[in-house]
N, CA, C and O atoms as a GROMACS GRO file, in nm:
protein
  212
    1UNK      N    1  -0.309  -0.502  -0.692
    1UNK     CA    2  -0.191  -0.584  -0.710
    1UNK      C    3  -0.222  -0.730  -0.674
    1UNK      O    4  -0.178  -0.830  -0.730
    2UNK      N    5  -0.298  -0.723  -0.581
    2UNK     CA    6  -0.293  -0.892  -0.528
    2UNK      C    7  -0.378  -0.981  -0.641
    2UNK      O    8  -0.346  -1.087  -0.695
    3UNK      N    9  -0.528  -0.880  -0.660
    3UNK     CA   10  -0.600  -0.990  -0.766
    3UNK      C   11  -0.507  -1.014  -0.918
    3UNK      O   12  -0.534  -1.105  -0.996
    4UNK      N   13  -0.418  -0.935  -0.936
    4UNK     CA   14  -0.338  -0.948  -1.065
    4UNK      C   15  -0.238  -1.069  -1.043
    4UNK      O   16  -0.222  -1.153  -1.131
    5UNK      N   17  -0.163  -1.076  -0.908
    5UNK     CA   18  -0.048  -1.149  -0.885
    5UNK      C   19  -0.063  -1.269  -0.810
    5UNK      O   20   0.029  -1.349  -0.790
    6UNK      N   21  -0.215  -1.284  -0.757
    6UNK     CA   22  -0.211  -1.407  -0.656
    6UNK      C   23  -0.229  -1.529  -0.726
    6UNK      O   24  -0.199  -1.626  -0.655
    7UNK      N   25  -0.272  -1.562  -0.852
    7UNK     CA   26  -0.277  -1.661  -0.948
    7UNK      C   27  -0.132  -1.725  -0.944
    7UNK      O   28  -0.128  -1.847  -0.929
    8UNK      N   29   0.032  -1.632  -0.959
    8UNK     CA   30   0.175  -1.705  -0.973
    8UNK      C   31   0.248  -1.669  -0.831
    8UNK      O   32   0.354  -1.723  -0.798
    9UNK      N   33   0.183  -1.576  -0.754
    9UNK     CA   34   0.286  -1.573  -0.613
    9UNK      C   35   0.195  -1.584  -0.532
    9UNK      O   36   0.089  -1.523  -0.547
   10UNK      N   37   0.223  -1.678  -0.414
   10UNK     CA   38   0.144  -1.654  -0.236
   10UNK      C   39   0.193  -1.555  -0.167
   10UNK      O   40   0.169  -1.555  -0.046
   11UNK      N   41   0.276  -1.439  -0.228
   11UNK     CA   42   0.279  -1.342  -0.129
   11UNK      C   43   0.385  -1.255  -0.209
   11UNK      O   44   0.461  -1.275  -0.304
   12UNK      N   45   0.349  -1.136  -0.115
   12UNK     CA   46   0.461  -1.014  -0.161
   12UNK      C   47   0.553  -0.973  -0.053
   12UNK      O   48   0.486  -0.937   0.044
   13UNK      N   49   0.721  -0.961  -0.026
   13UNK     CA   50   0.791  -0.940   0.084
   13UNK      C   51   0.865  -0.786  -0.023
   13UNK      O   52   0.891  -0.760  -0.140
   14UNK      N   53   0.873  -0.715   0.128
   14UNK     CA   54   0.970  -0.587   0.054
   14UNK      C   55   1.002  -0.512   0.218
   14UNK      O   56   0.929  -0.546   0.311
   15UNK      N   57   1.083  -0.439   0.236
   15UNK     CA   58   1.131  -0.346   0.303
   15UNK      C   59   1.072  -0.185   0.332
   15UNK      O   60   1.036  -0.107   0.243
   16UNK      N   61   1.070  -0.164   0.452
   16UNK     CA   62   1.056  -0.034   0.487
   16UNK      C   63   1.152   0.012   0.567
   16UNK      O   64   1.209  -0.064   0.646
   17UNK      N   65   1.185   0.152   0.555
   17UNK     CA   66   1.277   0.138   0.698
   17UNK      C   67   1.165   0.223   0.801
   17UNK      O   68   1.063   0.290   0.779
   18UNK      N   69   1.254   0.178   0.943
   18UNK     CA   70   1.159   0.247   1.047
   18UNK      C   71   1.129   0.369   1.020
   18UNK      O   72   1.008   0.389   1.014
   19UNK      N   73   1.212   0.480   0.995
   19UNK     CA   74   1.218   0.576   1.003
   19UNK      C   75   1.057   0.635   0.900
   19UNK      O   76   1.005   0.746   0.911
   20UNK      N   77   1.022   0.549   0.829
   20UNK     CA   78   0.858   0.585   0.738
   20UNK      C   79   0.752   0.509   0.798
   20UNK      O   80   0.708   0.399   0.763
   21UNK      N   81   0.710   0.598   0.913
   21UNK     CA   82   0.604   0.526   0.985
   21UNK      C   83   0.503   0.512   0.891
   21UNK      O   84   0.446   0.403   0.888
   22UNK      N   85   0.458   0.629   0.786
   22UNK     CA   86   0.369   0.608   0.712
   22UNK      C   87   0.360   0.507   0.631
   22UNK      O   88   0.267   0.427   0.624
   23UNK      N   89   0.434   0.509   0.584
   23UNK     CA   90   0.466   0.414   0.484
   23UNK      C   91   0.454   0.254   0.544
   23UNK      O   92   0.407   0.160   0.479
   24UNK      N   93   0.503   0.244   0.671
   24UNK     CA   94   0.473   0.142   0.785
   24UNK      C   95   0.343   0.066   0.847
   24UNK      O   96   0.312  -0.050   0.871
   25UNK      N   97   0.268   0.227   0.861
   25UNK     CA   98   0.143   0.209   0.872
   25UNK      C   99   0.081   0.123   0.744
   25UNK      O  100   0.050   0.006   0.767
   26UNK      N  101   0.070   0.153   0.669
   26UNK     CA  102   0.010   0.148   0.551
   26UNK      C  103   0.027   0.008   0.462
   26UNK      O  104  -0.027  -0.083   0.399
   27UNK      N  105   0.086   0.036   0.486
   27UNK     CA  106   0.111  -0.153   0.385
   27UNK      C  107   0.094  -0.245   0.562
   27UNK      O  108   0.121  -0.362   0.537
   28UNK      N  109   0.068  -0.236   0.686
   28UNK     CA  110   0.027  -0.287   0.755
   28UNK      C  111  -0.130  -0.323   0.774
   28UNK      O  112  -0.191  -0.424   0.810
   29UNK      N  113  -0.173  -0.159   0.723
   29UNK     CA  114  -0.342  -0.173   0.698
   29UNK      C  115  -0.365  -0.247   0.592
   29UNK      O  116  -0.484  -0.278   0.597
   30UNK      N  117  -0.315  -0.292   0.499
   30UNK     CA  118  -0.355  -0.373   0.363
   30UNK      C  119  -0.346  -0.523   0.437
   30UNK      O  120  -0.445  -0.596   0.430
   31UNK      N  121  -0.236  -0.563   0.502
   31UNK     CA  122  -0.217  -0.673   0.576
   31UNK      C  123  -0.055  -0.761   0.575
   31UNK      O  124  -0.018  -0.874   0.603
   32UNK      N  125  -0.007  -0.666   0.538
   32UNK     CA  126   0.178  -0.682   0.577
   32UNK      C  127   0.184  -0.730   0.700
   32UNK      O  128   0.098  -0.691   0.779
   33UNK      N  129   0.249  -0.789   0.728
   33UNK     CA  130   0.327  -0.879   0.902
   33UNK      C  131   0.471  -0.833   0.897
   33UNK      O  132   0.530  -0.814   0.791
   34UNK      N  133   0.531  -0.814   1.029
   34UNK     CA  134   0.668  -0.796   1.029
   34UNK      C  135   0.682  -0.953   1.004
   34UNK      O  136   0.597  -1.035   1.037
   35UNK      N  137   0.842  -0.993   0.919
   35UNK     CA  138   0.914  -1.083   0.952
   35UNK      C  139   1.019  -1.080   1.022
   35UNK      O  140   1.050  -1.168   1.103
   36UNK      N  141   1.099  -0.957   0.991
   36UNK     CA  142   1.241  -0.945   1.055
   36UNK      C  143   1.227  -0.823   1.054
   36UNK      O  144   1.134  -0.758   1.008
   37UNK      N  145   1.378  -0.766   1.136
   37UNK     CA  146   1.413  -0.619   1.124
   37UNK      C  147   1.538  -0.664   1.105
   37UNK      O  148   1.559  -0.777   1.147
   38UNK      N  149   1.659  -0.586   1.035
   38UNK     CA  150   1.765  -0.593   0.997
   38UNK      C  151   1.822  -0.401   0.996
   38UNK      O  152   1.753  -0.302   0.970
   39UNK      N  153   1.960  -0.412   1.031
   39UNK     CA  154   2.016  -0.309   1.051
   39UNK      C  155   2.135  -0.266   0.916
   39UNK      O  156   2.235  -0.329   0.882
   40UNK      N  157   2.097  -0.177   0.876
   40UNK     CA  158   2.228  -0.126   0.762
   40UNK      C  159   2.305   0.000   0.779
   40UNK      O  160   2.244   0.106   0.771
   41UNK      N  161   2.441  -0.001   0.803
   41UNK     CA  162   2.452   0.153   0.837
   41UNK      C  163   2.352   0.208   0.925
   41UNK      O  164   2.252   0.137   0.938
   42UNK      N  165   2.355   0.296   0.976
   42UNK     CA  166   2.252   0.344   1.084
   42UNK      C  167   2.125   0.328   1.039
   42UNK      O  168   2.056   0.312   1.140
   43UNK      N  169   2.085   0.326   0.982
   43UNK     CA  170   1.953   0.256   0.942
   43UNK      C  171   1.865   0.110   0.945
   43UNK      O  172   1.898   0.002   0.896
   44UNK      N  173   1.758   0.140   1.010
   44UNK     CA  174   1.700   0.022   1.050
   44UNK      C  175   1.561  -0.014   0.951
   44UNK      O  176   1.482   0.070   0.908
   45UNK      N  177   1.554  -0.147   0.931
   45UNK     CA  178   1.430  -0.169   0.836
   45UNK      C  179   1.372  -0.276   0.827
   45UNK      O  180   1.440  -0.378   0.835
   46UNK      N  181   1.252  -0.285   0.810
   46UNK     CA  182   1.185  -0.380   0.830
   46UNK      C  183   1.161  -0.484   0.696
   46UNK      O  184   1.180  -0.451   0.579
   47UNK      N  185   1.116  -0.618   0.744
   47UNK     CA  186   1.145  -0.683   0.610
   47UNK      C  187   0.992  -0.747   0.676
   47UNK      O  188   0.980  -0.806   0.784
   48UNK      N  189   0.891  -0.719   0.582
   48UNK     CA  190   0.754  -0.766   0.608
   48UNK      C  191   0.682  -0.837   0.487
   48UNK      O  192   0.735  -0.789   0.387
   49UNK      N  193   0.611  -0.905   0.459
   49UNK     CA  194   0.532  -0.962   0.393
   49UNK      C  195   0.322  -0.942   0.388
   49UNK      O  196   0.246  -0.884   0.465
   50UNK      N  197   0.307  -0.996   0.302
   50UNK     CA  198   0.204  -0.954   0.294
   50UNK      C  199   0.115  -1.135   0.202
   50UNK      O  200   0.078  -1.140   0.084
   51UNK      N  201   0.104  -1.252   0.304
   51UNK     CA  202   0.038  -1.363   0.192
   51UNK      C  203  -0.095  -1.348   0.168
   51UNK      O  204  -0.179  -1.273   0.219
   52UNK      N  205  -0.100  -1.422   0.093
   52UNK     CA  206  -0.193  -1.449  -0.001
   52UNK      C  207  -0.322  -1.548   0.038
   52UNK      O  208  -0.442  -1.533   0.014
   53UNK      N  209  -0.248  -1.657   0.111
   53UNK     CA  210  -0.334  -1.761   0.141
   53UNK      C  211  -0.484  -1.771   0.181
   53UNK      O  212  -0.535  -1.881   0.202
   0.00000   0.00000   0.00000
């Protein structure tokens, strides 16, 4: 994804919620950063990014 998209975007942001550590893990090992956490209905989720620079 990145060598396809880093030419028109410096970065990719998307959501996980806590509750998918895996899923947490994982786009952390590629190199995602938390930015925020935000709460919806009992559900909590993370809003992380991943730049480019």
């Amino acid at each position: 994804m990145k060598s396809e998209l880093k030419s028109e975007f410096d970065a990719v942001i998307t959501e996980v919620n806590v509750k998918n550590r895996r899923s947490s893990e994982a786009h952390k090992t590629v190199g995602f950063e938390l930015l925020d956490e935000h709460k919806e209905g009992s559900e909590i989720w993370e809003l992380i990014i991943w730049k480019w620079e």
